[in-house]
C-alpha positions as CSV (number, residue, x, y, z in Angstrom):
1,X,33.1,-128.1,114.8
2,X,32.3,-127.1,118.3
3,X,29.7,-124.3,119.0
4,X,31.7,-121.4,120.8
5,X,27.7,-119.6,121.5
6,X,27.5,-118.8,125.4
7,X,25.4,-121.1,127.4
8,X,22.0,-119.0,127.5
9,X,21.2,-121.7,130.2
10,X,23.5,-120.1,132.4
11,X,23.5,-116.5,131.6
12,X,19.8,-116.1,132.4
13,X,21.1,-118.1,135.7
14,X,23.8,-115.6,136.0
15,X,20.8,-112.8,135.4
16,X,18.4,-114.0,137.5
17,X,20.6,-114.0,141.1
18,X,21.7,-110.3,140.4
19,X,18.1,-109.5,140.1
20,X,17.2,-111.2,143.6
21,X,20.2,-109.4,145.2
22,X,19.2,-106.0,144.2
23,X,15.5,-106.1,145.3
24,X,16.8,-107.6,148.5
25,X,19.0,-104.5,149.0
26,X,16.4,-102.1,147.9
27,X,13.9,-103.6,150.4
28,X,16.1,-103.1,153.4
29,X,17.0,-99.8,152.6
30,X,13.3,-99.4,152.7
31,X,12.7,-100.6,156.0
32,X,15.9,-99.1,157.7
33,X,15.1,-95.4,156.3
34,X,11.0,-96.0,158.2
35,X,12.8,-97.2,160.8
36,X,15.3,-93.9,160.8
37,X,11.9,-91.7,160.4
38,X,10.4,-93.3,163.0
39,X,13.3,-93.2,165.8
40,X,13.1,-89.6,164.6
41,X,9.7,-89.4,165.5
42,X,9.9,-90.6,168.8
43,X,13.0,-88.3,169.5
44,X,11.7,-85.0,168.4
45,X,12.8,-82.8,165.8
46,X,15.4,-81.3,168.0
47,X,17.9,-84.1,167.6
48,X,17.9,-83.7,163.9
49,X,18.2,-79.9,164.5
50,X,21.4,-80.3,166.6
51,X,23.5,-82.1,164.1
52,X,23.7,-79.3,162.1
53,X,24.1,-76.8,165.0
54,X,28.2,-75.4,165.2
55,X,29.2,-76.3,168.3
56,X,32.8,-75.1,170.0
57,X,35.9,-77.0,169.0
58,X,37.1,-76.9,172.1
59,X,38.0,-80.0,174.7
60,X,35.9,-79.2,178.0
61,X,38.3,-81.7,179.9
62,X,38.4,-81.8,183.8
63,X,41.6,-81.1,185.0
64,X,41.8,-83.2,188.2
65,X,43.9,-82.0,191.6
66,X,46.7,-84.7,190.9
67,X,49.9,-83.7,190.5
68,X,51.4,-86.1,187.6
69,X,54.5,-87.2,187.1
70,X,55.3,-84.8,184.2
71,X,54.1,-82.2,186.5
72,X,56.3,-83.1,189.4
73,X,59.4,-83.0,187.0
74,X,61.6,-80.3,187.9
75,X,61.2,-76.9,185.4
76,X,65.0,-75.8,184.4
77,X,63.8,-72.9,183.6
78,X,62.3,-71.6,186.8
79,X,63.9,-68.2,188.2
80,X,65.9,-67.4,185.0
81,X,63.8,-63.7,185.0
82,X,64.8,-62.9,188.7
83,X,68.9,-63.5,187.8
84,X,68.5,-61.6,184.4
85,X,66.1,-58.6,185.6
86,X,68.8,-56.6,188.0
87,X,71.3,-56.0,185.5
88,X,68.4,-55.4,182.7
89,X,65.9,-52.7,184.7
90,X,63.5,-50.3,183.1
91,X,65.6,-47.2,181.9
92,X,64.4,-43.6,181.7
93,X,64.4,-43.3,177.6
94,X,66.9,-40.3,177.5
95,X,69.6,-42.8,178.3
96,X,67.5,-46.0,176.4
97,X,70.5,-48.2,174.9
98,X,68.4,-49.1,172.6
99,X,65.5,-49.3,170.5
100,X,62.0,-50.1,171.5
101,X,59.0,-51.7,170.4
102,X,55.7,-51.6,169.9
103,X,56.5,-49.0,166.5
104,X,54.7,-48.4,163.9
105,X,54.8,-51.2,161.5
106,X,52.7,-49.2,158.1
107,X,54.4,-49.7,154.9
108,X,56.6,-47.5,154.0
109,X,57.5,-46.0,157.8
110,X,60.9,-46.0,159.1
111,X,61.8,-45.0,162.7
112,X,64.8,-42.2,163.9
113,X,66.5,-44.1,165.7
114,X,69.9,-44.8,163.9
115,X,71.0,-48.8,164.9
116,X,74.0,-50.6,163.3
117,X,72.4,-54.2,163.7
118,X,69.5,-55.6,161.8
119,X,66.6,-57.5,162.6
120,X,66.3,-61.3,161.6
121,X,64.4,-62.0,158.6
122,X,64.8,-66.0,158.3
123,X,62.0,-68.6,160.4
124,X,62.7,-68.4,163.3
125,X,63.4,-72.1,163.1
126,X,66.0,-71.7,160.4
127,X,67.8,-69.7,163.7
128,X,67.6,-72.7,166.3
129,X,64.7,-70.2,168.2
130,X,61.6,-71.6,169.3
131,X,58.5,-70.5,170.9
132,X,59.3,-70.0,174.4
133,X,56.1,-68.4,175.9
134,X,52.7,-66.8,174.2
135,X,50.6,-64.2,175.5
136,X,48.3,-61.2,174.1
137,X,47.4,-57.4,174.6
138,X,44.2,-56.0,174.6
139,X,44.1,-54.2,171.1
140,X,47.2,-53.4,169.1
141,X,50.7,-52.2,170.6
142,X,52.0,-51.8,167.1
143,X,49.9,-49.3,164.7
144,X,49.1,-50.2,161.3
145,X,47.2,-47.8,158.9
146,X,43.9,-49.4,157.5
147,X,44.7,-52.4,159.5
148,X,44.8,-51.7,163.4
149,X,45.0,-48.0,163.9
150,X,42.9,-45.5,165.9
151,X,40.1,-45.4,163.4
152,X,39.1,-49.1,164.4
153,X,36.5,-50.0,166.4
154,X,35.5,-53.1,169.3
155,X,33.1,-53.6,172.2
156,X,35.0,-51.3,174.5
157,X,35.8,-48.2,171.6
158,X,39.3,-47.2,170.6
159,X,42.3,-45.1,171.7
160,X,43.2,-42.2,169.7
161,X,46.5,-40.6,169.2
162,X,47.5,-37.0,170.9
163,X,47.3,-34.0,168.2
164,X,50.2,-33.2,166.9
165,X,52.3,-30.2,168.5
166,X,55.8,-28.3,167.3
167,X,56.2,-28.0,170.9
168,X,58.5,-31.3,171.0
169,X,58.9,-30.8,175.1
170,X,55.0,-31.6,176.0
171,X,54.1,-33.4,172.6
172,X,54.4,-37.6,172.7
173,X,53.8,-39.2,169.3
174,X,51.5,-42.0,170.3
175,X,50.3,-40.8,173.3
176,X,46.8,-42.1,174.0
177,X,44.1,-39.5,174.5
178,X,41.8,-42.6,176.7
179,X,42.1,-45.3,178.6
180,X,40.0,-48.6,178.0
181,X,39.5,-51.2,180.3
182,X,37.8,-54.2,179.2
183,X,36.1,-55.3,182.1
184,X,34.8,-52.2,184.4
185,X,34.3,-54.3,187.7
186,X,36.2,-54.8,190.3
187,X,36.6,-58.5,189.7
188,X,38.7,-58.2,186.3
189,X,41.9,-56.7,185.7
190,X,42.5,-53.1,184.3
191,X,44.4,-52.7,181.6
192,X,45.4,-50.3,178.7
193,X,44.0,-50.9,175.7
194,X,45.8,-50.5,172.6
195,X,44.5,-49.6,168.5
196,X,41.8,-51.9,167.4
197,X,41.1,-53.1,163.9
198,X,38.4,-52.5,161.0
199,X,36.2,-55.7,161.3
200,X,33.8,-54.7,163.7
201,X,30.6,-54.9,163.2
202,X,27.9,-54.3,165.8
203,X,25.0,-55.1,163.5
204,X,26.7,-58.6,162.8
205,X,26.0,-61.8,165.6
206,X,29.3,-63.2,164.8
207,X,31.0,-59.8,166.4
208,X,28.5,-59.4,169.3
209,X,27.2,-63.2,170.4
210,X,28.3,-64.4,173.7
211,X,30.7,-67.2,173.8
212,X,31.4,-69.4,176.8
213,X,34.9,-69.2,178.0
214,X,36.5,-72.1,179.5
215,X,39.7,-71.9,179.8
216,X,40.8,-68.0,178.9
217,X,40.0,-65.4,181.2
218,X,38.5,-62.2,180.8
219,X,38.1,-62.3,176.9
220,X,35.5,-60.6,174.8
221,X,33.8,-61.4,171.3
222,X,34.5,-58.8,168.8
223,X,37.9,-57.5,170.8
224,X,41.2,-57.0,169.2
225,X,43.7,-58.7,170.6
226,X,47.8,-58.6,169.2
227,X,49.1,-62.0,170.2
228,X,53.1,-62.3,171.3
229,X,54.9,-65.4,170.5
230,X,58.6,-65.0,171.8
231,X,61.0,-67.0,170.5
232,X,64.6,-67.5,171.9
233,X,67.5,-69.6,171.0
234,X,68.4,-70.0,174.3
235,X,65.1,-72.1,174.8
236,X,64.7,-75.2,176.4
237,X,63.4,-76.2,173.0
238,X,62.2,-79.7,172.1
239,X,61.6,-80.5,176.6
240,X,58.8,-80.5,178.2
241,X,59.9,-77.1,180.0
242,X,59.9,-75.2,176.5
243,X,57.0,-72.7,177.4
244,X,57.2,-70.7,180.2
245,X,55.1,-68.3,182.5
246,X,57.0,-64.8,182.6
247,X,58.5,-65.7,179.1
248,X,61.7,-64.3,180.3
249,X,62.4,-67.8,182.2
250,X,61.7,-69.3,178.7
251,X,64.4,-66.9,176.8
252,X,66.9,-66.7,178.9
253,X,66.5,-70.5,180.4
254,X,70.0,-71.8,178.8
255,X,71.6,-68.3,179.2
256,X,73.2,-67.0,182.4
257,X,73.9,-63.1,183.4
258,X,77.6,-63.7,182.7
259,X,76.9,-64.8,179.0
260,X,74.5,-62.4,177.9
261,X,76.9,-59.9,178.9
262,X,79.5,-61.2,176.2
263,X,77.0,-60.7,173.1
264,X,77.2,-58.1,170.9
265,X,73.2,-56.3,170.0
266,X,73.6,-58.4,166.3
267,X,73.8,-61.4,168.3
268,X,71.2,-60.9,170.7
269,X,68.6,-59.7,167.3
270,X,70.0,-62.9,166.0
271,X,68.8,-65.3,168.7
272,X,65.9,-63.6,170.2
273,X,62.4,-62.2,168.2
274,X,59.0,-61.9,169.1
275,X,56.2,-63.1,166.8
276,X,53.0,-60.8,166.8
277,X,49.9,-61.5,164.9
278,X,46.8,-59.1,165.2
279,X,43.3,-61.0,165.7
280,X,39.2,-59.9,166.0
281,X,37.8,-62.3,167.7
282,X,34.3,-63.7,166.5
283,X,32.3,-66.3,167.5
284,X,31.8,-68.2,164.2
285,X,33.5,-71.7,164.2
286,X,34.3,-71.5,160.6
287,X,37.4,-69.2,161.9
288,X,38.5,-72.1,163.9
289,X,42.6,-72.9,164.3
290,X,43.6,-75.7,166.7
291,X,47.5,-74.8,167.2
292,X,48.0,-71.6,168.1
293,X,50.5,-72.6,170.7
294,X,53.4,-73.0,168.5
295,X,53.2,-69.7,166.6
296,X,51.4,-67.2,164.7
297,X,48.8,-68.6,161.6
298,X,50.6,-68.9,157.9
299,X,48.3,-69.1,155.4
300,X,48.4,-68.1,151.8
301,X,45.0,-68.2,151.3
302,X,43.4,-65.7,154.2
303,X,46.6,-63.4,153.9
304,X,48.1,-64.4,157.0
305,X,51.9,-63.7,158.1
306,X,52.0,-63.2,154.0
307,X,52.7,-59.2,154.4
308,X,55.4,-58.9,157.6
309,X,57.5,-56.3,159.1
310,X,61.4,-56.9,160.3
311,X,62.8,-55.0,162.8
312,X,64.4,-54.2,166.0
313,X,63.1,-53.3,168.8
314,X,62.6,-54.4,172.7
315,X,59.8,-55.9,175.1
316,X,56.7,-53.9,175.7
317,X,53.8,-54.2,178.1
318,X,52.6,-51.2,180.1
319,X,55.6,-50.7,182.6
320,X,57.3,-48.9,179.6
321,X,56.2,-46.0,177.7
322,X,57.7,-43.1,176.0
323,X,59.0,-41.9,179.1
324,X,60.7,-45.3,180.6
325,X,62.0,-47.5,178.4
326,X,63.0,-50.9,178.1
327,X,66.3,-52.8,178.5
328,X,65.4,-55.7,177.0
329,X,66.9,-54.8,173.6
330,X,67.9,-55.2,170.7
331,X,65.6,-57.7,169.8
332,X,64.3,-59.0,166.4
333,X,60.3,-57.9,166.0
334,X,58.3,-60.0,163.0
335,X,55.1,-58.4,163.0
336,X,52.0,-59.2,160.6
337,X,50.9,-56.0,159.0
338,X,47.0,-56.9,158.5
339,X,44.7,-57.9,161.0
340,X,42.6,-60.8,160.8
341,X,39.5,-62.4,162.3
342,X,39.5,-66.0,164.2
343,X,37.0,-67.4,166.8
344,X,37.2,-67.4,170.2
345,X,37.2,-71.2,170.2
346,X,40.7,-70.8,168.7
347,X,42.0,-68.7,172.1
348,X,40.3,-70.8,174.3
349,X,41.9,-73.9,172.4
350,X,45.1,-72.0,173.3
351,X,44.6,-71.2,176.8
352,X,43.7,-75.2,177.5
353,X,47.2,-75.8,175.5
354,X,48.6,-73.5,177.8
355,X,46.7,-75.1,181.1
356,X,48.7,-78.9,179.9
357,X,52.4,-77.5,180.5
358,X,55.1,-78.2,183.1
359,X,55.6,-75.0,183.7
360,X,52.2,-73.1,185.1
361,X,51.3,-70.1,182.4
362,X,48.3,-68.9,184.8
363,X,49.6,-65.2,184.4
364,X,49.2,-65.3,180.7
365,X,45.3,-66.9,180.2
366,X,44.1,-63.1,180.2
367,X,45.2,-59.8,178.1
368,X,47.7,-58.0,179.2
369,X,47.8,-54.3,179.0
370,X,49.2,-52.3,175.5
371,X,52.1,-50.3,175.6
372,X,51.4,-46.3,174.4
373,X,52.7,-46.6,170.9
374,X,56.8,-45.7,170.6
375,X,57.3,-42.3,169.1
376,X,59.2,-42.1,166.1
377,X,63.2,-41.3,167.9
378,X,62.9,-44.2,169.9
379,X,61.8,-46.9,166.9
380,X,64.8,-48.5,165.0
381,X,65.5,-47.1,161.3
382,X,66.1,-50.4,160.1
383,X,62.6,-51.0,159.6
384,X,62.3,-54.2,156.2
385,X,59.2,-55.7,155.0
386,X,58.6,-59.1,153.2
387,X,55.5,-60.3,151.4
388,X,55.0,-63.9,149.7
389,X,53.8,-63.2,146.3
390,X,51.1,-65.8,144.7
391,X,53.8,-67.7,143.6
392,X,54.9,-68.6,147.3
393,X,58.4,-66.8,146.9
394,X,59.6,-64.5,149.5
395,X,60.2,-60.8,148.2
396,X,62.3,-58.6,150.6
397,X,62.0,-54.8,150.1
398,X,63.7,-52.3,152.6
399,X,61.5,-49.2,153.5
400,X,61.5,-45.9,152.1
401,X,61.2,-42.6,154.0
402,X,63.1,-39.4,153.6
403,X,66.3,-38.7,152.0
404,X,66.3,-42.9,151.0
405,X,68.0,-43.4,147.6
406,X,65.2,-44.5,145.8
407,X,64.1,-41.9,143.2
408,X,60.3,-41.1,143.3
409,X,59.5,-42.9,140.1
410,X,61.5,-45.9,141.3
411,X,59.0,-45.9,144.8
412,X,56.3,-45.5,142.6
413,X,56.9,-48.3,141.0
414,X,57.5,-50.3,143.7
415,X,53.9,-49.5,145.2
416,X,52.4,-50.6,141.9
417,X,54.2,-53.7,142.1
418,X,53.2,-54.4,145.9
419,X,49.6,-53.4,144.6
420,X,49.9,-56.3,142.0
421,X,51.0,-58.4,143.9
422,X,48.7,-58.0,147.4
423,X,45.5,-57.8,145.3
């Protein structure tokens, strides 16, 4: 019978390379870490002290005085503002056509201004819109209790809002009672400054620590800024002239004077929206997003464009007030009801974005001014909110105020639901 016993012979063979293999490896693991401690040596400590230093996200490229090939390209867009802007001029309010924005976006706020259209609640996508333009406000044109509001605080201060009179002829609701600039030299522009938000904190280096701008202009850590993606489907979406510096050229590229006049407001809230987000900005990389360019942040886990108000309204910016009005309306507003932090690597990521276009977006690498915040007769009552529960499902919910339907127990309830669901 044959012996079926393994060959000790060549096990302890077997055994015996294995060993030899693993004290080769632990010697040269020996030698290359002393060799590792003493390149460090002869470097200096601050090499090892740098790897773990944060250093800006952003590309610090050269942009050389060639004009390329993509840049020579002709923009289709160019000059759509001028034809558009005759027939659309700033309107004394009295005979506004429609309503305005920046409103007041707080839950449970509606506006007095009785519309027969609705704003657009789907992605924009989902509407064939895309981003045509972004640009951003120094503090908040929209007003959001607890969020971005007149309690807030920032580098520069905050606005507040004018007391409240019965005298409706010399009262303004919204009215500013200060103006703030954010640079005070001649050198930098002067703008209006809108609401700021709660996150300020001047005992806290992320809020107050210089950062080195290279691309944005005129931007400040620990500043609120609202952010204004506008969105049209009248775009030149998907070409290389998609964004465009004024952002009317972008929304009105594919859209001639003689067509707009054909649409009906429900059409025109359909097609065209604005995007606004409300960011502090900090210097702390861990904030760090790399795409603002193509619209506002989503993300379940920060809160972000998770709590949103729908509604109608127009363009803003400081040539309009509660006095002179825009004509640029109806159009659909989506605006984020919190306000979050991101770094200031993000917005100079954005600017250099901005700096790679056809079209040149120059105009729109510094805050713009904030528009006085629209009194209540001139905001849309059509005023919706949506909020993405933990489950990831949309929840649509129209506003209460006044003489709504909803019974007091029923609005109670639905606070303790939104409570639930928020927290």
């Amino acid at each position: 019978m044959a012996d079926d016993r393994p060959n000790d012979g060549g096990k302890n063979i077997i055994i015996g390379v294995l060993s030899v293999s693993t004290i080769g490896l632990l010697i040269s693991t020996i030698v290359l870490g002393q060799g590792r401690g003493a390149a460090t040596d002869k470097l200096g400590s601050s090499t090892l002290a740098s790897s773990t230093d944060l250093f800006s996200n952003v590309p610090d490229n050269k942009f050389f005085d060639i004009e390329s090939i993509f840049k020579a390209g002709e923009n289709a867009c160019a000059g759509a503002k001028a034809e558009i802007a005759t027939a659309l001029p700033n309107v004394d309010c009295i005979h506004v056509s429609g309503p305005q924005a920046g409103g007041n976006v707080t839950k449970g706020y509606q506006g007095g201004m009785a519309v027969d259209h609705v704003p657009n609640t789907k992605n924009y996508w989902a509407s064939s819109m895309c981003p045509v333009n972004v640009h951003w406000h120094l503090g908040t044109e929209h007003y959001s209790v607890g969020e971005y509001d007149e309690n807030g605080d920032g580098p520069n201060g905050n606005i507040g809002l004018e007391a409240h009179s019965e005298n409706h002829d010399d009262y303004h609701d919204g009215n500013s009672t200060g103006m703030r600039s954010l640079k005070a030299d001649d050198d930098h522009h002067h703008v209006r400054g809108g609401f700021r938000c709660h996150h300020y904190d001047s005992g806290d280096e992320k809020f107050t620590k210089n950062y080195e701008w290279k691309h944005c202009k005129e931007m400040e850590v620990g500043e609120t800024y609202e952010v204004h993606w506008p969105h049209s489907a009248a775009g030149a979406c998907g070409t290389v002239n998609q964004y465009q510096t004024p952002f009317y050229d972008g929304v009105f590229c594919n859209l001639g004077l003689e067509a707009l006049g054909t649409l009906q407001p429900q059409q025109i809230a359909d097609a065209v929206g604005v995007q606004g987000q409300i960011f502090t900005i900090v210097n702390d990389e861990t904030y760090f997003y790399p795409d603002l360019i193509r619209g506002w942040v989503v993300d379940d886990v920060d809160r972000m464009a998770q709590d949103i108000a729908y509604y109608t309204g127009s363009t803003t910016g400081t040539t309009r007030d509660n006095m002179i009005c825009s004509s640029y309306t109806p159009i659909t507003w989506q605006v984020d009801r919190k306000c979050h932090m991101i770094s200031a690597s993000s917005f100079d990521k954005l600017c250099y974005d901005m700096k790679l276009q056809r079209d040149d977006m120059g105009d729109d690498l510094h805050a713009h001014g904030a528009r006085e915040l629209v009194k209540d007769s001139l905001v849309a009552n059509n005023m919706q909110r949506k909020l993405k529960d933990d489950n990831h499902h949309d929840s649509m919910n129209d506003e209460v105020k006044g003489d709504h339907d909803l019974t007091a127990a029923q609005i109670v309830i639905y606070a303790l639901i939104d409570t639930i669901i928020l927290s």
